[in-house]
N, C-alpha and C positions, 0 to 999 in steps of 0.2 A: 293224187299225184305222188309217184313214187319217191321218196326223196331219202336220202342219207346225210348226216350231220357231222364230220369227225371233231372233234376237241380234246383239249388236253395233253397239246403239245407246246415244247418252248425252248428254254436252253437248261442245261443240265451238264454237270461234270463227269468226266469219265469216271465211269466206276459207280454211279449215282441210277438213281430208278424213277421210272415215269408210267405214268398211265394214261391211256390214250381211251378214249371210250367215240363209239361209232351210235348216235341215236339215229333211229330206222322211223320212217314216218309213212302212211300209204299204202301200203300191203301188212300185210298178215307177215309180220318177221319169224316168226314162227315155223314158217312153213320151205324155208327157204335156208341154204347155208351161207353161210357170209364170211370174206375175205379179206385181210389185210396185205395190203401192196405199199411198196415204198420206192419213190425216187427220187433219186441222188446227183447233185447238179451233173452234166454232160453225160449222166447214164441213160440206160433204158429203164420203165417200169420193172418191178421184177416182185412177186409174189412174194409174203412171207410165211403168214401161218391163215389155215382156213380152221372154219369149227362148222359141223353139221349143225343142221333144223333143232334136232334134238340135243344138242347140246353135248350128245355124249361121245363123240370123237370128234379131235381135229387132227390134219396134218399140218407140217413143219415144211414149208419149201426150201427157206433159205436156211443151208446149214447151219451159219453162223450164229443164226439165232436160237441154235438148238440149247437146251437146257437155260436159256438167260429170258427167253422170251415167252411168257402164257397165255392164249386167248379162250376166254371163258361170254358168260351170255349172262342174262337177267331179261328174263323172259315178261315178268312184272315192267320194267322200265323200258321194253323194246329197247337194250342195249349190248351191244357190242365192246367186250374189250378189250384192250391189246396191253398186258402188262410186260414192260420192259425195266428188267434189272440188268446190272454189271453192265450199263451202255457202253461203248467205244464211240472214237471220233465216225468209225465207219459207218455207225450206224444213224447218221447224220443223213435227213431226205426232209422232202414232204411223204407223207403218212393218207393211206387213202382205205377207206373200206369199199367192199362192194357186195353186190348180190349177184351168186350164182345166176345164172341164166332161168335152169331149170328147175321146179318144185323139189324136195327132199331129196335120195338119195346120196351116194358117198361124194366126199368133196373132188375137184379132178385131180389125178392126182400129178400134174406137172407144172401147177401154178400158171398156167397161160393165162394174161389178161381175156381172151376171145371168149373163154367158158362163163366170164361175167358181165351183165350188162348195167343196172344201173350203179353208178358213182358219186362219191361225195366230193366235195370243192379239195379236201385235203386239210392236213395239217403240220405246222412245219416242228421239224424235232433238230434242236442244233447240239450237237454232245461236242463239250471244249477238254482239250486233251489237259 
């Protein structure tokens, strides 16, 4: 059963840093690239950063998070993770990993939720201004 786990979210002060990690259970994670998503009460989903199979690129969707946010892998631990420094209040959501649809190749590169199919329950990230 293919299953995703997110944790290592909570509340955190702006300006403060978190780390989220995504464990992959079920399939060969390896093989697959994987996403981070975030939503934010009354929003819609909206991609943030994806990392390839191999680990060796990701993209950045949401601008915001450019240079404050890193997703890296640990291939050993089937993990996934989303480090977030200099948080803002904005960046306040539940926090979701997921798995590309399709085996390897580049991540897509518009962040649509559609391009991925299985999901994790989420986890919640509160940044207090």
């Amino acid at each position: 059963q293919v299953q995703l786990v997110e944790s290592g979210g909570g509340l955190v002060q702006s300006g403060g840093s978190l780390r989220l990690s995504c464990v992959a259970s079920g399939f060969n994670v390896d093989n697959y690239n994987i996403a981070w998503f975030r939503q934010a009460p009354g929003k819609e989903r909206e991609g943030v950063m994806c990392i390839t199979s191999s680990g060796r690129r990701s993209t950045v969707y949401e601008d915001s998070v450019q240079g404050r946010f890193t997703i890296y892998r640990d291939s050993a631990k089937r993990t996934i993770y989303l480090q977030m420094t200099y948080v803002q209040p904005e960046d306040t959501a539940v926090y979701f990993c997921a798995r590309k649809r399709s085996l390897w190749g580049p991540c897509p590169e518009d962040g649509g939720s559609a391009d991925f199919d299985s999901w994790g329950p989420g986890t919640q990230v509160i940044v207090s201004s």
